[in-house]
C-alpha positions as CSV (number, residue, x, y, z in Angstrom):
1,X,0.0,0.0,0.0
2,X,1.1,3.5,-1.0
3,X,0.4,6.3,1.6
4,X,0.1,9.9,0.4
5,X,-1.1,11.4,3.5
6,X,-2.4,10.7,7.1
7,X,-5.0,12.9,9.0
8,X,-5.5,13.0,13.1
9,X,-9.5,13.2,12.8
10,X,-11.6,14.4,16.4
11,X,-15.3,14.6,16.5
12,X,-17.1,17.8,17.3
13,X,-20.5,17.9,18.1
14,X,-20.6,21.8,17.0
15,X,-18.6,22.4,13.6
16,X,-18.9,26.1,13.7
17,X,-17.9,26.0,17.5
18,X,-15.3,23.4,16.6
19,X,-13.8,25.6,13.7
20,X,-13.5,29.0,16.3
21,X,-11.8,26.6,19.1
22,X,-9.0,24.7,16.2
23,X,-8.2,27.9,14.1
24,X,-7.3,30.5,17.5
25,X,-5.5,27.4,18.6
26,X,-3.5,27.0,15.6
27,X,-3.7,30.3,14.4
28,X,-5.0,29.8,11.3
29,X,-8.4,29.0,9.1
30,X,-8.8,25.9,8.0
31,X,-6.7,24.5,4.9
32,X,-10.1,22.5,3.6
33,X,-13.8,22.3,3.6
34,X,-14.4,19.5,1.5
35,X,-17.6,18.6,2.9
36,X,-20.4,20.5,5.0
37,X,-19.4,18.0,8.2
38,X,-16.0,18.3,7.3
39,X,-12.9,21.1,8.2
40,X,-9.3,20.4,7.9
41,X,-5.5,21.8,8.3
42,X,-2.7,20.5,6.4
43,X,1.0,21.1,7.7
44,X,0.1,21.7,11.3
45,X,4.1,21.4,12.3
46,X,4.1,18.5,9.8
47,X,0.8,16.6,11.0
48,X,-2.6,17.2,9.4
49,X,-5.3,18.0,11.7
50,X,-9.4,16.9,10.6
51,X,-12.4,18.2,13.0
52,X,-15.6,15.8,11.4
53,X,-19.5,17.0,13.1
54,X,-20.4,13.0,14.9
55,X,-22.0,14.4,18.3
56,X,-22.3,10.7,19.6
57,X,-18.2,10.2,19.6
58,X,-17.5,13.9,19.9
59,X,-15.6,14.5,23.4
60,X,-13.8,11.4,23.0
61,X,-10.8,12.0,20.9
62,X,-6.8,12.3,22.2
63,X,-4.5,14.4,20.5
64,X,-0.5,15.6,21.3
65,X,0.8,18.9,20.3
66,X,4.6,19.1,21.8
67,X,5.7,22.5,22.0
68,X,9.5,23.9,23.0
69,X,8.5,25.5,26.2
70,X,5.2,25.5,28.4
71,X,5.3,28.6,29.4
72,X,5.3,30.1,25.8
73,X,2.2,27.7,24.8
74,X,0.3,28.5,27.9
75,X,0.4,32.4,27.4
76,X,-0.2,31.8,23.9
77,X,-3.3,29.9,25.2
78,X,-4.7,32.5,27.5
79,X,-4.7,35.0,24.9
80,X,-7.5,32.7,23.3
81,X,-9.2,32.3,26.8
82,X,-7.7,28.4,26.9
83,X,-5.8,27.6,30.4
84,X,-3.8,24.4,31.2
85,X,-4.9,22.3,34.0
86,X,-3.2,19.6,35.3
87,X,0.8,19.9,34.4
88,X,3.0,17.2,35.6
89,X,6.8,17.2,35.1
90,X,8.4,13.4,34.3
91,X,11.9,12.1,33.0
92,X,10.8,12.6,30.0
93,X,9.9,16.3,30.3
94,X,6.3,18.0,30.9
95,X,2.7,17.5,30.2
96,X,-0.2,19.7,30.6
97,X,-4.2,19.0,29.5
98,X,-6.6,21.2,27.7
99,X,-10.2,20.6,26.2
100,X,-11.4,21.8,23.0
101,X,-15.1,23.5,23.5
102,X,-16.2,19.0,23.3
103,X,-14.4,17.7,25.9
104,X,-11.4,15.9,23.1
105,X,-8.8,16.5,25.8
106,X,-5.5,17.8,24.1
107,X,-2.0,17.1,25.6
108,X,0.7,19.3,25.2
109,X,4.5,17.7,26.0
110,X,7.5,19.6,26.3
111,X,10.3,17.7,25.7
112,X,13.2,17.5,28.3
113,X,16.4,20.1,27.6
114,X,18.5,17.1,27.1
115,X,17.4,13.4,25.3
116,X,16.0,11.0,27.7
117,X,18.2,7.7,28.4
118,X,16.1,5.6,29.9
């Protein structure tokens, strides 16, 4: 099998809502509409990112962003009224949770200042 592309796909029970939430978070519209259930980003620091309307699974999905430094990504986050709860710090560097507007909870990882041996 030949793969031209992979997508991370999370159910919204809101698309308009949904659209808001993704696009101050990434900071960006959407790449694609290419249905009415259906928005999309391409190149999202080399992942592609779709956000399908399913309100029965929607508040269910997972998704990683890793970001440089926390504290960078959680001011960024305030200044679109998002706040990270429940930080923890590891051997592997830190975590922190967020929701989008559904419940999907989002983990962002910063990576530790020197590669993990472990």
């Amino acid at each position: 099998m030949q793969i031209q592309g992979i997508y991370a796909a999370l159910a919204t029970a809101n698309i308009e809502r949904a659209e808001k939430f993704y696009t101050g978070l990434f900071g960006r519209e959407p790449d694609d509409r290419p249905m009415d259930m259906l928005i999309q980003w391409r190149d999202i620091a080399g992942a592609n990112i779709q956000v399908f309307l399913d309100k029965e699974n929607a508040g269910y999905g997972r998704l990683t962003i890793v970001v440089p430094k926390m504290e960078e990504a959680s001011k960024s986050l305030g200044g679109i009224g998002v706040t990270i709860t429940g930080e923890s710090h590891g051997d592997y560097g830190r975590i922190g949770q967020i929701a989008d507007p559904d419940g999907n909870r989002i983990t962002l990882a910063e990576p530790p200042p020197k590669p993990f041996r472990g």
